[in-house]
C-alpha positions, 0 to 999 in steps of 0.5 A, a space after each residue: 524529485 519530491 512532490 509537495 506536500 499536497 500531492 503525497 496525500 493525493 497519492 496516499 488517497 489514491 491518486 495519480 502523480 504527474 510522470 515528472 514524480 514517476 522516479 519517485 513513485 518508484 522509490 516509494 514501491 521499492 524501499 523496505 517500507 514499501 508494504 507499510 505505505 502500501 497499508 496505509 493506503 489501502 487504508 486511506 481509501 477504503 476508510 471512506 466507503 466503510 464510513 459511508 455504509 455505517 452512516 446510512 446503516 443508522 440514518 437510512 436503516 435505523 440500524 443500531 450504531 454498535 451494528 452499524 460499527 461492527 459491520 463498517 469495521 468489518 468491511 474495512 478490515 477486509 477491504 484491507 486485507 483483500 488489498 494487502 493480498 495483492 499488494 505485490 501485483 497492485 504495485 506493479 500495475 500502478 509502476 507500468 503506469 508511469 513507464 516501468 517494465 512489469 515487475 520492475 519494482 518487485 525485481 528491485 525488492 527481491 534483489 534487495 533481499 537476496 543481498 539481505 540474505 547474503 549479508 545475514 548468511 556472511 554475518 550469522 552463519 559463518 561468523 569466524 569465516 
């Protein structure tokens, strides 16, 4: 079941669904976009702490606003990064939270790549087999 329109962007900020969407969720963590959404993520939530230090750079320190800029845009690209680092566990974490077993989610995707794998090996390596 698909939650509403409301509830995706509470989750992409962050938030936690109700166990009703958790088949959801997993669909979410296990499809070959997983790593996108997971991006986009990480970016919705740590887009407002950079914010937050560059205003009070300018307002609260008088810091230049290109300073000011350049240290919120450097926070948020290794805020991001460090998220993206560990996506893989993250993601599992966040599954046992709705009652899957750990690694379940990463089980999925890496038998998904293996039968990738086998139908590149069929397709490309033995194409007059």
């Amino acid at each position: 079941m698909k939650p509403p329109f409301a509830l995706r962007a509470w989750y992409l900020l962050g938030g936690r669904l109700p166990q009703r969407y958790r088949e959801w969720v997993f669909h979410q963590a296990t499809r070959p976009t997983w790593l996108l959404w997971f991006g986009v993520r990480m970016f919705l939530q740590v887009l407002p702490l950079t914010v937050v230090i560059a205003l009070a750079l300018v307002l609260g320190l008088g810091a230049p606003l290109p300073l000011a800029l350049a240290c919120g845009s450097l926070g948020l690209v290794v805020g991001v990064y460090f998220g993206l680092s560990y996506a893989i566990e993250s993601t599992d974490h966040r599954m046992t939270k709705y009652g899957y077993r750990r690694g379940a989610a990463a089980a999925v995707r890496d038998e998904r790549k293996k039968k990738d794998q086998e139908r590149y090996e069929r397709v490309w390596r033995n194409p007059g087999a």
